[in-house]
C-alpha atoms as one frame of an Amber mdcrd trajectory, in Angstrom:
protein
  41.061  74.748 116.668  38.847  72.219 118.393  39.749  69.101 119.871  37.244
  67.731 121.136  36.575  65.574 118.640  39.635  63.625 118.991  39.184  62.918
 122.623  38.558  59.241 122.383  41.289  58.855 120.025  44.685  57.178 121.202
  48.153  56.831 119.965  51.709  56.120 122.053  54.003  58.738 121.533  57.632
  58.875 121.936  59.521  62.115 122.616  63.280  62.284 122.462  63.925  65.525
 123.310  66.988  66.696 125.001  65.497  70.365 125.844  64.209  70.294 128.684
  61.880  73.075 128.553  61.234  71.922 124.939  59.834  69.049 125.994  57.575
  70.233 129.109  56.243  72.053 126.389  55.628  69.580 123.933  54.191  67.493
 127.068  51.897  70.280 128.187  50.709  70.903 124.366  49.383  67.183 124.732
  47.244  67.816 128.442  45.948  71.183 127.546  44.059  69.728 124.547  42.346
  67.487 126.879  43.263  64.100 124.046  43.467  60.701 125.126  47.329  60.033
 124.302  50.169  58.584 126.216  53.846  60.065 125.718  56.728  58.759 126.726
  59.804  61.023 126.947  63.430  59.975 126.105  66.357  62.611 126.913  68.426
  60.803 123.911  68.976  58.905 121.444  70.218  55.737 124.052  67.137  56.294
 126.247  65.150  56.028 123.225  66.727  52.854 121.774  66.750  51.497 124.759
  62.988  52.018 125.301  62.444  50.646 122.034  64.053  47.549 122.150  61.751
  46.898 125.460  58.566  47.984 123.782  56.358  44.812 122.481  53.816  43.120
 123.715  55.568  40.712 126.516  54.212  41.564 130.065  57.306  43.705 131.226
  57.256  45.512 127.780  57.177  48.811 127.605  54.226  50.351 124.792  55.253
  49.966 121.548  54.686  53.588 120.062  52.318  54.697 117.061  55.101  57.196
 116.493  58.381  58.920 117.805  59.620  62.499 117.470  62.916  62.924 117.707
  65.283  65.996 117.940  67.334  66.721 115.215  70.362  68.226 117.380  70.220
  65.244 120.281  73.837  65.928 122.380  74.491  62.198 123.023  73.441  59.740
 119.977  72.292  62.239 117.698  68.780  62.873 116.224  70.048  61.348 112.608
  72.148  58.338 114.458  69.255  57.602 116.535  66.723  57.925 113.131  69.392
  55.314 111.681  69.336  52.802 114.456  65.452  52.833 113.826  65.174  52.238
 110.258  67.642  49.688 110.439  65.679  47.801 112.995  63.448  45.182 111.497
  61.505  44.761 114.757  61.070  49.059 114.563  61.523  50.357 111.177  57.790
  50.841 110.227  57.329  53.028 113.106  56.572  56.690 111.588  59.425  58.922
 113.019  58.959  62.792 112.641  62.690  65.169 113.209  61.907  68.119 114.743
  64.749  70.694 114.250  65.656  74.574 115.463  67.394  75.094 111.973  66.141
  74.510 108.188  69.248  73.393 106.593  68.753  71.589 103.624  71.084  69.168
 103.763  69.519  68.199 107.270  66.154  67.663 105.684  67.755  65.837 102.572
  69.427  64.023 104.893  66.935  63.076 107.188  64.546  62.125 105.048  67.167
  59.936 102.860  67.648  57.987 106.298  63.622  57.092 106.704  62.174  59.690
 108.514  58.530  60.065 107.566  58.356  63.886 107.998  60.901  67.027 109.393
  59.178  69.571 111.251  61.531  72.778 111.761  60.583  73.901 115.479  59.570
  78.017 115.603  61.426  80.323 118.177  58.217  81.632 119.677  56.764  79.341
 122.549  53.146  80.012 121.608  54.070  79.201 117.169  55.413  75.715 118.880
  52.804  74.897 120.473  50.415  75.913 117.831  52.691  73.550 115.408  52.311
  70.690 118.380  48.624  71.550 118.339  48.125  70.614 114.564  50.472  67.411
 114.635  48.409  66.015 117.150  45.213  66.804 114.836  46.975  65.700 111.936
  48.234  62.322 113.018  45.392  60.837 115.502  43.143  62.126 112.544  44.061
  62.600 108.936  47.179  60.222 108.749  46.987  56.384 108.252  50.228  54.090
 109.257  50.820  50.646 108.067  52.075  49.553 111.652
């Protein structure tokens, strides 16, 4: 797949992702496809919320992101708990959030879904399917998908 096209196309990004090699990945996916995107990485739920309650546009702000990805299976302040805190946020709950999850249990994806997120993506085992998966999000959402934000 070519990305070229989507170069000069931007959108803030923020990961929380508690695997660490995970989210090198997920990082590297972004560089290697030479795109013009910022991401932002959060190792749970709290560093997340706590970004996001800084993001805005005040001077000390931190970016407000275009979306957030956020691991279904966090350790501290789960995935779903973190998903809630979001979507009960008037100042955050349009932001698009997308689970990512090792496991496709229904009742997680019922469940996620029934708390606001806008999409669950269940993450393959093989390094090289997960970064073909990151590879298509990022041509999905910087190109076919349209947010109200």
């Amino acid at each position: 797949m070519d990305f070229t096209d989507l170069e000069n196309k931007t959108f803030i990004t923020l990961l929380v992702e508690d695997n660490h090699e995970r989210a090198e990945l997920i990082k590297r996916v972004f560089l290697e496809n030479n795109v013009s995107r910022k991401l932002y990485h959060a190792k749970n739920g709290e560093e997340a919320l706590v970004y996001l309650c800084q993001s805005g546009d005040g001077e000390n702000a931190c970016p407000r992101p275009d979306i957030i990805l956020i691991d279904h299976d966090l350790a501290t302040a789960g995935g779903l708990e973190t998903l809630k805190q979001i979507k009960s946020s008037n100042k955050l709950k349009n932001i698009p959030v997308v689970i990512l999850s090792s496991y496709e249990r229904e009742q997680d994806i019922t469940e996620s879904y029934k708390m606001g997120a806008n999409s669950f993506l269940v993450k393959p085992v093989m390094t090289e399917d997960f970064a073909n998966m990151i590879k298509n999000f990022i041509a999905y959402w910087s190109s076919w998908n349209r947010s109200i934000i």
